[in-house]
N, C-alpha and C positions, 0 to 999 in steps of 0.2 A: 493542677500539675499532672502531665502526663505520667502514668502508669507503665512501666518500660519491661517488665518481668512478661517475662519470655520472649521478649522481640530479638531482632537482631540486629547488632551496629556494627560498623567497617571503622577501624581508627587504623589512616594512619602514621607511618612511623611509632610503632608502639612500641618498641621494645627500649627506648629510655627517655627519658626529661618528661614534657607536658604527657605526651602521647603515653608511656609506661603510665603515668597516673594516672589517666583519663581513664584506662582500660580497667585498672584497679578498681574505681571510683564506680563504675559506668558498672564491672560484674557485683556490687555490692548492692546495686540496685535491680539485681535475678536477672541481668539485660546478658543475652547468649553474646557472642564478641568473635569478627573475622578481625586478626591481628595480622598488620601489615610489615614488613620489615623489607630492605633489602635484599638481605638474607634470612632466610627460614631460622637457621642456628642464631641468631640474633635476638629471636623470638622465644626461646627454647624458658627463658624466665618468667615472661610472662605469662607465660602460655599456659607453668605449672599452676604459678597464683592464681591466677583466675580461674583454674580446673578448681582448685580447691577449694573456692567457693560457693561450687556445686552449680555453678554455669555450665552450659555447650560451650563451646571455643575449639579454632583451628586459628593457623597459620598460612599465609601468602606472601609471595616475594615478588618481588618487582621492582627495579632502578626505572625511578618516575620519570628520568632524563629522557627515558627509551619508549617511545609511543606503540610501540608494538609489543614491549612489555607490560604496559599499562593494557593494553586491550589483552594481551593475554590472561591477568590477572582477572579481568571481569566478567573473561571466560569461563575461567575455572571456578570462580564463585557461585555462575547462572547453572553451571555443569554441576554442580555440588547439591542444586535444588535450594540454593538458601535467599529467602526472599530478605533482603535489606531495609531496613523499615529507618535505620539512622545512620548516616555517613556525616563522621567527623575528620575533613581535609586537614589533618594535623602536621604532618611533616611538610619540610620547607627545607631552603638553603639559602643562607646570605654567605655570598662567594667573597667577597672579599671589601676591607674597607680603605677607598682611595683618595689619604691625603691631599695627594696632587689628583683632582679628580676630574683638570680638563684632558688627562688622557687614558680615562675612562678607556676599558680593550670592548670591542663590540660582543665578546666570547662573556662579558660578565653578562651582557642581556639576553643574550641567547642561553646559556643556560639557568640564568633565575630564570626566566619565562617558562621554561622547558619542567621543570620543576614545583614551580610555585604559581602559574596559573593553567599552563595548561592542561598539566594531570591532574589537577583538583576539576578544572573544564571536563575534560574527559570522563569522569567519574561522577560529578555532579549528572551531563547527558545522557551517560548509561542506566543511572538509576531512579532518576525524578521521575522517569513517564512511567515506569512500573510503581512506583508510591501513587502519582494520582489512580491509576487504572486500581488501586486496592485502596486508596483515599484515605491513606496516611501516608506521613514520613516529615520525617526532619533530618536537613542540611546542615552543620554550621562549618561553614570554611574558616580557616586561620590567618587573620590579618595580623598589620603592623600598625604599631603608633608612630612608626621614624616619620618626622617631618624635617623639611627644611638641612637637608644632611645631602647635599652632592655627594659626600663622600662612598654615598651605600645605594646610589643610583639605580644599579641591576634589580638590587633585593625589591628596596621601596618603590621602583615601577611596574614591578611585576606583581606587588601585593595591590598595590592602586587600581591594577587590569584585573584582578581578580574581586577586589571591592565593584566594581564596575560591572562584572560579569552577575554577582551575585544580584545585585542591587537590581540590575537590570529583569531576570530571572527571576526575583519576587515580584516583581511588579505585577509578572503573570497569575502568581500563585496566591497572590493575599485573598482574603477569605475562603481559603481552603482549608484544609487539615491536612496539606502538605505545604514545611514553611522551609526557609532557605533564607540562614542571615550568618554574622560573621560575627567572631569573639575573636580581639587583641589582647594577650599572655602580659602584653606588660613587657617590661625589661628585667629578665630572670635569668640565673643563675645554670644554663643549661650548653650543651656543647655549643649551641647557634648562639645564644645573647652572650655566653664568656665568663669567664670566672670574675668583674667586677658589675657584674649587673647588681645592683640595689635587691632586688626581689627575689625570695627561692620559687621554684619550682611549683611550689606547696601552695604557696599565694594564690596561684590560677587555678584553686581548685574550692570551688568548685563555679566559678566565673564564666571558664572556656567551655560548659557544657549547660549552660541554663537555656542554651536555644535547642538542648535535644527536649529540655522538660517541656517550655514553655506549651499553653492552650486556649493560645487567646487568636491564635489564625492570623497573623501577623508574620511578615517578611518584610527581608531589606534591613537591617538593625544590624549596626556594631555593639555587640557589648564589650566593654574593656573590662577584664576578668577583675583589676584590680578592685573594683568598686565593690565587689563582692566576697574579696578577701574576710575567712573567717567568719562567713554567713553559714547556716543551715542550709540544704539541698533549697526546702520550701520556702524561708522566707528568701533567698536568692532570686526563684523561679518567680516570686511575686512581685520582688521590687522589678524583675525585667522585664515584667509585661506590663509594667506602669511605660516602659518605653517606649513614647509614644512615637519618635522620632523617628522617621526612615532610613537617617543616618547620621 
């Protein structure tokens, strides 16, 4: 299992649901933390907890909709001197869920795409060729299990395009010690999944970050965080690298 004390990781959407625990979870293991939020103030909670774990941490803003605030924000992080060693693509949007969903508005794909694959696109390409050139780093993008659901069209084609992206992007990278694979939360308990999701928050943890542990030089992997529900960090980290599967 990767050793993470004193690197640095990008989460985000941290300031509530998966992303606030990951951040939590992720400084308990001495890992320094750039916390994303839309708004800075958004951030101002987490930001405390994890100082007081006796991590580094700052905060960054950025609306992912907005590709020039995306490049802004990677800006300011490269400006800051902070070398990225883990980006966890954790914030997302499902816009909206349509009953009648042969009249699907084209605005629901344009903005999940805009959102959920290409900012996480955009931040994956900024930072993976600085991991290999220091030959580390770990990826894990945030997918979906929605299958077979018209109804959620925008969300789940935009997570498919970013399964696709990722999948594709490890192919390059396997046998390195820079890996890039993707963890599915499950159906939880959060602003996005709704207040009748089955699963808390809590369950995805520690699921949705066994691909920052993992050390076995492997990409391209979904884990679905629930399998891991109420595991230890390490035996989690172990049964995921029994994963032998690309996807």
């Amino acid at each position: 299992m990767v050793n993470v004390e004193g690197k640095w990781a990008l989460i985000t959407g941290a300031s509530r649901g998966i992303g606030y625990l990951s951040a939590i979870f992720i400084a308990e293991q001495d890992c320094n933390l750039v916390l994303h939020s839309r708004n800075a103030e958004n951030s101002k909670k987490v930001l405390s907890e994890v100082l007081a774990k006796g991590v580094k941490a700052y905060t960054v803003s950025a609306e992912l909709s907005d590709a020039n605030q995306v490049e802004k924000m990677l800006q300011e992080i490269d400006a800051k001197g902070t070398q990225i060693d883990i980006v966890l693509n954790n914030a997302g949007l499902q816009i909206a869920y349509r009953t009648e969903y042969f009249k699907t508005p084209v605005s629901d794909y344009v903005e999940s795409y805009k959102i959920n694959t290409i900012a996480p696109a955009m931040i994956c390409y900024h930072f993976i060729p600085k991991m290999i050139e220091r030959g580390f780093g770990r990826v894990v993008n945030t997918t979906s299990g929605i299958r077979l659901e018209p109804e959620q069209a925008g969300y789940s084609a935009s997570k498919a395009a970013l399964d696709k992206i990722s999948i594709d992007l490890g192919s390059k990278l396997n046998g390195t010690d820079v890996t890039i694979n993707l963890a599915d939360p499950g159906w939880c308990r959060t602003d996005l999944g709704g207040s009748k999701a089955p699963n808390s928050p809590e369950s995805a943890i520690p699921g949705v970050l066994v691909g920052a542990f993992i050390d076995d030089k492997k990409s391209g992997r979904i884990f679905s965080a629930q399998d891991y529900c109420g595991m230890s960090l390490r035996d989690a980290v172990a049964k995921a690298e029994k994963c032998n599967a690309p996807y």
